[in-house]
C-alpha positions, 0 to 999 in steps of 0.5 A: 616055330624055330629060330638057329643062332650063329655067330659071323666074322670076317678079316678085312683082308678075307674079301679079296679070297670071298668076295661073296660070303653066300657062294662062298658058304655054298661051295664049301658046304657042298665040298665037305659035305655040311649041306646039313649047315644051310638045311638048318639055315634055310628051315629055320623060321628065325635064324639069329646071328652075331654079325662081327664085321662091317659091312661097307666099302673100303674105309680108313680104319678108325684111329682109336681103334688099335687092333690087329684085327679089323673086320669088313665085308663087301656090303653086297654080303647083306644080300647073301646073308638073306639068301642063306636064311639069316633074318636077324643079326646082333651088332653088339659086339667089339668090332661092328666100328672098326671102321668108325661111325661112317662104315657102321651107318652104311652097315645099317643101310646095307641091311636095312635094304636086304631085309636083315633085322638088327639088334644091340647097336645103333645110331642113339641109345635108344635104337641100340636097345630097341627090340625086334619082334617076330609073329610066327604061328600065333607067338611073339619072340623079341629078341634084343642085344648087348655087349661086355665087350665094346670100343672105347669109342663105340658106346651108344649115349643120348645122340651117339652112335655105339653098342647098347653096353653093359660096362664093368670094372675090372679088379685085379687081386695080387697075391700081397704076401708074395708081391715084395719077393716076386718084385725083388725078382724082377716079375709078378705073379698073375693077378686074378682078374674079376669084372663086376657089372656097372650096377647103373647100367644091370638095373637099365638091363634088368627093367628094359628085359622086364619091359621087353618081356611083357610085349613077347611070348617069348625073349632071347638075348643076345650077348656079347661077353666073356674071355677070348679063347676059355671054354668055360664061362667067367663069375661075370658072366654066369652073374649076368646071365642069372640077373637076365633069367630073372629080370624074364629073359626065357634064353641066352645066346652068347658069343665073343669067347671064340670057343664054345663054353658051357650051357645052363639050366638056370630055373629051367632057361638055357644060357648058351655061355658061348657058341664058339665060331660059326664063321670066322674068317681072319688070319690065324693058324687053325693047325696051331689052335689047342683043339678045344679052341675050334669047336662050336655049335649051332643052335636049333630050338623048337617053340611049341610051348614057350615053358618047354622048348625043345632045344637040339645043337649041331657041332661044327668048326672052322677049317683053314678057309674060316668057314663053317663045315661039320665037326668029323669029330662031333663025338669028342666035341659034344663030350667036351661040351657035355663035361662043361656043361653037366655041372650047370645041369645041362644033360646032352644027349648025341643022335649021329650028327645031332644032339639033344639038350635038356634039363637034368632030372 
């Protein structure tokens, strides 16, 4: 058995260039010669991804969503994205109600009626953190989804709509000894910012994952955390993802940061602190991004034993389109990553396109 993950996002105003998602994927793939993307898409048994966008006809925006970037897409795309292999999607994350409670209902018809299977957000509490289970060759897999990251105005409650939400405080710590003299000049010193998990809602993550787990053979997470535009995960985050592990999560695939970070062995589980980009169309200059910032990866792993999958990645980047071909670059993408990554004791190991994760000896 295997499952990929990615992670999907489109502009509003992107629709006009793609109105089709999957002949757009198509055309690209075979103009830059990345059919190897689709190949991994297509055999995958299980290919999960975090969908950033709604997917709904043309609606007002919603007011308390101030943003420079709201998301949507045709809803005939939940179609594509079958066709292109992707059979489950995270809607947890900080954008699926951008356009409010009404474009978020029609994105869970519009993949209902595709076929598409969808985690982390719903129309209750209770549907946000149902999990969806896969039978393939004798193993059950769950997969389930979550968000740091979320709208004010879109945390799912007892008869509210929202994100199934892990919320946090934020503390700032000021430098005080150097404040008087800073503010005397007219400027301040950045803080140091730390968020801590609301501990009300790490206990609902850690017993609703021991829950889930004893259903399954096997569970991966889904999440959406972290800090935009870092290659390397927070305290937080490597907090959560220990308290995931434990509580029986067997892997972490994580988004948000628009970059990749880091991956993990923690007690012999990978956490994919954050695959970058898979598709991401909105209007930013690529040319003008440090280079760090459009590297990603796919994921591919191999379930034959659930105690030791085999996990292989395929580094890819976004061009000026917004969508997904292979890194020319791969070499110097997968050094990046195995520098993030070896301190956490992660060993990659790079075959031509492809490389291959495992445990530090």
């Amino acid at each position: 058995m295997e499952f990929s993950g990615l992670y999907l996002g489109r502009y509003e105003n992107k629709n006009e260039h793609f109105p089709s998602f999957e002949a757009a994927m198509r055309q690209h793939a075979e103009a830059t010669k990345s059919t190897l993307i689709l190949d991994w898409l297509r055999e995958a048994d299980i290919a999960l991804a975090n969908l950033e966008t709604t997917l709904a006809e043309n609606k007002p925006y919603y007011p308390s969503r101030p943003t420079t970037y709201r998301f949507r897409a045709d809803p005939e795309n939940g179609g594509g994205l079958k066709n292109l292999g992707i059979d489950i999607v995270s809607l947890a994350n900080n954008h699926v109600f951008d356009y409010g409670d009404s474009a978020f209902s029609e994105t869970l018809k519009v993949l209902d009626e595709a076929g598409v299977k969808h985690v982390g957000a719903g129309m209750n509490l209770e549907d946000a953190l149902a999990p969806v289970f896969f039978d393939v060759d004798g193993l059950r897999l769950a997969f389930l989804g979550f968000a740091t990251v979320f709208p004010l105005a879109g945390v799912a409650g007892f008869d509210i709509p929202g994100v199934a939400a892990i919320r946090s405080k934020i503390i700032y710590e000021f430098e005080t000894q150097r404040l008087p003299t800073d503010l005397r000049q007219g400027y301040a010193s950045l803080p140091k910012i730390y968020e801590l998990p609301m501990e009300e809602d790490v206990k609902m993550l850690r017993e609703h994952i021991k829950h889930v787990k004893d259903e399954a053979d096997f569970l991966i997470v889904s999440i959406h955390w972290g800090r935009e535009y870092e290659d390397t995960p927070s305290e937080s985050q490597m907090r959560l993802g220990h308290e995931m592990i434990d509580a029986g999560a067997d892997m972490i695939i994580g988004h948000h940061p628009h970059t990749a970070q880091s991956i993990e062995s923690y007690k012999g589980k990978y956490i994919f602190y954050s695959l970058g980009n898979f598709a991401m169309q909105v209007e930013w200059d690529i040319a003008r991004c440090e280079a760090y910032l459009n590297e990603a990866f796919m994921v591919r792993v191999f379930i034959d034993d659930v105690k030791t999958p085999k996990v292989e990645i395929l580094p890819t980047r976004t061009d000026r389109t917004g969508l997904p071909m292979i890194s020319e670059d791969s070499y110097n993408v997968i050094r990046h990553l195995r520098s993030l990554s070896s301190p956490l004791n992660v060993e990659i190991i790079q075959q031509g396109q492809i490389a291959y994760i495992k445990q530090k000896a």
